[in-house]
Backbone bond lengths (Angstrom), bond angles and torsions (degrees), N, CA, C in turn:
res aa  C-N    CA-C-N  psi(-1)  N-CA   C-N-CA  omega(-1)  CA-C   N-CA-C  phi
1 X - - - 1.452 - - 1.520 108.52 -
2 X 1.621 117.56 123.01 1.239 118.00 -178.62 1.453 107.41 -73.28
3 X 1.556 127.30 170.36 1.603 130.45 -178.33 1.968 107.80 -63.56
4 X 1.642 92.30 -22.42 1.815 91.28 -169.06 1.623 86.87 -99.02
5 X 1.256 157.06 9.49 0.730 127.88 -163.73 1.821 115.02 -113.90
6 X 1.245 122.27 116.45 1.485 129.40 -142.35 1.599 86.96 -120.95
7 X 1.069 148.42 8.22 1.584 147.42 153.91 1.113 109.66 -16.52
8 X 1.660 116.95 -62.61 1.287 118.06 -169.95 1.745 118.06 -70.90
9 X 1.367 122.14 -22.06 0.978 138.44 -160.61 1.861 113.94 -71.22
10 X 1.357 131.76 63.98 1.390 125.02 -148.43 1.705 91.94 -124.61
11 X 1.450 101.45 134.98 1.764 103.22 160.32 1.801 117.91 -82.38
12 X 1.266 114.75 144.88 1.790 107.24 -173.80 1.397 90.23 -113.42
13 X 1.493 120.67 13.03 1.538 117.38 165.13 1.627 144.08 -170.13
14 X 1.021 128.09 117.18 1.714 104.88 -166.38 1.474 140.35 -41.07
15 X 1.801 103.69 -21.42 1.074 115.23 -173.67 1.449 122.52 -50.20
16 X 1.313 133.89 164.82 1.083 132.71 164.90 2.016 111.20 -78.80
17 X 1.293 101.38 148.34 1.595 104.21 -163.46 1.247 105.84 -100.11
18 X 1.687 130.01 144.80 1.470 124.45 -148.60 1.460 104.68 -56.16
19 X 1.391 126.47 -57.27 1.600 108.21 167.60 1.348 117.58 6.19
20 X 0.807 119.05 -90.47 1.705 133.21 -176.04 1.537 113.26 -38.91
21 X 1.135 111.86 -24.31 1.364 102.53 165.77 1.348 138.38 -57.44
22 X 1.824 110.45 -22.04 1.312 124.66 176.29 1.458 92.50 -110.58
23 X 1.240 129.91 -26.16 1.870 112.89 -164.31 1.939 108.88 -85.76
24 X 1.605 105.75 -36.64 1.076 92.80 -167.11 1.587 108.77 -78.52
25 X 1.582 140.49 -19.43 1.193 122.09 167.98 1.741 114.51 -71.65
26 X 1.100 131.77 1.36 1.532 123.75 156.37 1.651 92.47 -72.63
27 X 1.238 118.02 -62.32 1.350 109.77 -146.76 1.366 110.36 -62.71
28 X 1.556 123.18 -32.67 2.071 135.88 163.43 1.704 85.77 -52.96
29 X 1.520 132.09 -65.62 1.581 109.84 -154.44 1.861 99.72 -66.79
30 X 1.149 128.09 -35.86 1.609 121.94 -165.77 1.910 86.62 -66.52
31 X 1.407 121.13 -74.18 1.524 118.93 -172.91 1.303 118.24 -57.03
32 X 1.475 113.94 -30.92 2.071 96.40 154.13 1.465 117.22 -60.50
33 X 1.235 127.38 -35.61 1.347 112.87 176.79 1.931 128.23 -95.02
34 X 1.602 90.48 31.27 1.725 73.75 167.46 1.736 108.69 -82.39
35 X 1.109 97.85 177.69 1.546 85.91 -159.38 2.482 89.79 -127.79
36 X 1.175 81.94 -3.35 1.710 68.37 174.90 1.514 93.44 -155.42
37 X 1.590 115.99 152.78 1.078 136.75 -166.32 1.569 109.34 -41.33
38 X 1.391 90.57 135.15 1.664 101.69 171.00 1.660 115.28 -152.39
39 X 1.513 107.56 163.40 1.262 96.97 178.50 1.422 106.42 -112.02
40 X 1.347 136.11 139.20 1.643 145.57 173.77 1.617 105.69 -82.62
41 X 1.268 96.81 135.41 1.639 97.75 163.62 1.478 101.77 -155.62
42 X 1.761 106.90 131.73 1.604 114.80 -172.77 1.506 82.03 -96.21
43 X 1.278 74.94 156.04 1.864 91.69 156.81 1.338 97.00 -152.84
44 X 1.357 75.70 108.27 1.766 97.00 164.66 1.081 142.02 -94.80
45 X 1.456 110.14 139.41 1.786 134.50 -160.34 1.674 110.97 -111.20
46 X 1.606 106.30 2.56 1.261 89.51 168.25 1.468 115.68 -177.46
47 X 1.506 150.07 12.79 1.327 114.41 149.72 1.637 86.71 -171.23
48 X 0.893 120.82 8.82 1.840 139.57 -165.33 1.095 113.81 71.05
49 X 1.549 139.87 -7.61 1.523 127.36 -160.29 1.770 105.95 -74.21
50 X 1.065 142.14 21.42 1.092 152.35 -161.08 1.820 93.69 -128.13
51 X 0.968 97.93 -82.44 1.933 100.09 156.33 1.353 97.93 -3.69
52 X 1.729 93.08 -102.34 1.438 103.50 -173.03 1.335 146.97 -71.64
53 X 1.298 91.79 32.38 1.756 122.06 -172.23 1.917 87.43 -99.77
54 X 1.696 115.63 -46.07 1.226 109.22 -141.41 1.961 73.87 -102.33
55 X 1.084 137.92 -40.90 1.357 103.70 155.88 1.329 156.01 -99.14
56 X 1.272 107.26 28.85 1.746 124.10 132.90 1.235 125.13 -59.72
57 X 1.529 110.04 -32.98 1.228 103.58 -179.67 1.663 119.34 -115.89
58 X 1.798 93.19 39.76 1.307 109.06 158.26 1.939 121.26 80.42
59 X 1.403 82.59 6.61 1.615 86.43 176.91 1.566 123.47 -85.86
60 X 1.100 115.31 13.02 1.767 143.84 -177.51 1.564 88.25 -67.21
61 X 1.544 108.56 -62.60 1.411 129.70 -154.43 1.512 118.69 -75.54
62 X 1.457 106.43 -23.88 1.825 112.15 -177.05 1.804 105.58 -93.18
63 X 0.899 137.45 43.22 0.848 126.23 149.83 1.638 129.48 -124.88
């Protein structure tokens, strides 16, 4: 496998992966509490459910 070569690299699902079960409620309490306008931008590394974690839960709309 060359260094660029990401073939192997495949998601078998949208869900979010147990990780996230402990990371993304820090990351809702730190982004519920900014306290003056900002803009969010994911960059995503792996299947969008992180995305659409942060706009389900309405972060589309605060910026």
């Amino acid at each position: 496998m060359f260094l660029n070569d990401i073939s192997g690299c495949t998601w078998e699902s949208e869900d979010l992966i147990c990780a996230y079960n402990y990371l993304l409620p820090k990351n809702d309490e730190m982004l519920d509490g900014l306290t003056c306008e900002k803009q969010l931008f994911e960059l995503g590394c792996s299947n969008g459910s992180v995305a659409n974690h942060l706009v389900v839960n309405n972060w589309n709309n605060r910026v």
